[in-house]
C-alpha positions in Angstrom: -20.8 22.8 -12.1 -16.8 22.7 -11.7 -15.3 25.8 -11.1 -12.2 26.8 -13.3 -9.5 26.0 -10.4 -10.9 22.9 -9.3 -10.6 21.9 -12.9 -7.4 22.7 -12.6 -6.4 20.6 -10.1 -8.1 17.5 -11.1 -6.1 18.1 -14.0 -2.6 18.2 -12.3 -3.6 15.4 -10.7 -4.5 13.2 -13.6 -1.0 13.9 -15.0 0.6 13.2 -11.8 -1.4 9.7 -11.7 0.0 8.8 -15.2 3.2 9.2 -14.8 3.8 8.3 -11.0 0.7 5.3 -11.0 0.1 1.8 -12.0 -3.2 0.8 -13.5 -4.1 -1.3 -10.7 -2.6 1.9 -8.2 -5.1 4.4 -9.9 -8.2 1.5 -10.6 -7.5 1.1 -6.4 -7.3 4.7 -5.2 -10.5 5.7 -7.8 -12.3 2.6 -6.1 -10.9 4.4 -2.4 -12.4 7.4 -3.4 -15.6 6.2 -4.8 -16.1 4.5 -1.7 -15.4 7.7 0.2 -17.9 9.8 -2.0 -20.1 7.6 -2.4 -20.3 7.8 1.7 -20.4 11.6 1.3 -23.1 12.0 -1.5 -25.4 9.3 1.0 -24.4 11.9 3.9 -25.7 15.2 1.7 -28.6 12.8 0.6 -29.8 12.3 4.1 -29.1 15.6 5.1 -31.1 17.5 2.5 -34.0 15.1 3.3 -33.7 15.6 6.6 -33.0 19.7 5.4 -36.3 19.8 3.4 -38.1 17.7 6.1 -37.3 20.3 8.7 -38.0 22.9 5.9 -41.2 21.8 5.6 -41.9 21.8 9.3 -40.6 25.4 9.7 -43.2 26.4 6.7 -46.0 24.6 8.7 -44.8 25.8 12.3 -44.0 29.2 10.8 -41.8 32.0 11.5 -41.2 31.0 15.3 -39.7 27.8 14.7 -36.1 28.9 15.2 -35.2 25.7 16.8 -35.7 24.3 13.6 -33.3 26.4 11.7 -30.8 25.9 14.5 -30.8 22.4 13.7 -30.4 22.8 10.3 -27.9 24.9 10.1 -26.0 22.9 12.5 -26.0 20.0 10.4 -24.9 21.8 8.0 -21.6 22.8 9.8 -21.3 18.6 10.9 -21.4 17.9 7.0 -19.3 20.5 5.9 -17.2 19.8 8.8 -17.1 15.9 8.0 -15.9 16.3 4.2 -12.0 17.1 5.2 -11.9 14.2 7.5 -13.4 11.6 4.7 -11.1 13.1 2.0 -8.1 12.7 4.8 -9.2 9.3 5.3 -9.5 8.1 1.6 -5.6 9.7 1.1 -4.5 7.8 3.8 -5.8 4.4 2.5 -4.6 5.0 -1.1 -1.3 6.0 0.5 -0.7 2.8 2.5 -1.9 0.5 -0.6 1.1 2.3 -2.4 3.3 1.3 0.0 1.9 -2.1 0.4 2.0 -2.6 -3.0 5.6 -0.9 -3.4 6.9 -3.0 -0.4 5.5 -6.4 -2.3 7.2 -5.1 -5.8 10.5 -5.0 -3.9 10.6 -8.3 -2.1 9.0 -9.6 -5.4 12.3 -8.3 -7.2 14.4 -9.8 -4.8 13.5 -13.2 -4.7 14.0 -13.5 -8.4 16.7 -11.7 -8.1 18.0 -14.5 -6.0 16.6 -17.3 -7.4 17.8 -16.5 -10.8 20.7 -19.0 -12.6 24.1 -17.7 -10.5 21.7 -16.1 -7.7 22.7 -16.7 -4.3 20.6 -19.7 -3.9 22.4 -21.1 -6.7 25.6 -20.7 -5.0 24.3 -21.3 -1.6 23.6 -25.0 -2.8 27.0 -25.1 -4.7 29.0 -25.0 -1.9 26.7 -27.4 0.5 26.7 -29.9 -2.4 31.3 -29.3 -2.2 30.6 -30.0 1.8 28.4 -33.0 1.2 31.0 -34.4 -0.8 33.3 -35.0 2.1 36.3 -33.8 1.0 36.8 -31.0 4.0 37.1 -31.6 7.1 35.7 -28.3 8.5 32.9 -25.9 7.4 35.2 -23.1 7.5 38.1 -25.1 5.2 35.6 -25.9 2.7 34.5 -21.9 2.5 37.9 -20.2 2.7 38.6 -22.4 -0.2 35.4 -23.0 -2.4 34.4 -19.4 -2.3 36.3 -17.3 -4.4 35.1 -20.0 -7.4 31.8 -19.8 -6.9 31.9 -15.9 -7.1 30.5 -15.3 -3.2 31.7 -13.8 -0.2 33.4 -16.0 2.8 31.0 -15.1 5.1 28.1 -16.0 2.9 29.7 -19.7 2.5 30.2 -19.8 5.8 26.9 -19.0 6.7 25.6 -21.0 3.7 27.2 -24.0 5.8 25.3 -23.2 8.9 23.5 -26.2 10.7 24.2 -28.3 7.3 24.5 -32.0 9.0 28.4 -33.2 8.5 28.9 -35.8 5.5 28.9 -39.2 5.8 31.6 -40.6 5.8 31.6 -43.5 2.4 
């Protein structure tokens, strides 16, 4: 049974995932988690077999077992203690997938960016095809004049030209 404030927060979070998440963002991080308490709910699995083993035991040995409760309680305190880590560890991994993923949107956006009609790779081409033509004699006379048409910077044509083989002469 959920109690009242940790429904609470699972709904805060489930509005903060809508508006802040992709699909694939949320299907990753609820596949993180899964993972994660899957591992936990395997951990509480084996320790309440291993709990109701030793209970057992402690019914059969009787009263004078203490060792027995010793043991169980402390792996109770390693499970309990466990559960922060796990849940640190699953944040972490959802965290850096939103980065990655964030990281690969951006260069993603850039490329096209560049690649579109009039994108620097456009113009980068523009002026090599004006210095293949032959009609400067320098790299630097065929940027200080051919930039300012094609809409770039000098020192983008100029580096544009870099280790662009001189024209042959025809």
């Amino acid at each position: 049974m959920i109690d009242k404030e940790l429904e609470e927060q699972i709904q805060i979070l489930t509005a903060w995932a809508r508006r802040n998440m992709t699909y694939e963002q949320a299907t990753f991080l609820f596949a993180v988690h899964k993972v994660v308490l899957d591992d936990l709910k395997a951990t509480f699995d084996r320790s309440n077999k291993d709990h109701q083993q030793a209970s057992t035991m402690l019914a059969e040995a009787g009263a004078s077992e203490l060792k027995t409760a010793a043991l169980l309680k402390e792996m109770a305190a390693e499970l309990e203690a466990a559960m922060p880590r796990l849940l640190r560890q699953a944040a972490a991994a959802g965290g850096a997938v939103y980065k990655r993923q964030a990281s690969k949107r951006a260069k993603d956006a850039a490329d096209h960016r560049h690649s579109s009609p009039g994108g620097a790779r456009e113009k980068a081409e523009s002026i090599r095809r004006e210095w293949a033509s032959g009609k400067y004699s320098t790299r630097e006379r065929c940027a200080e004049e051919e930039h300012a048409a094609l809409g770039m910077s000098y020192s983008s044509a100029i580096k544009a030209l870099r280790n662009v083989p001189k024209p042959n002469p025809s």
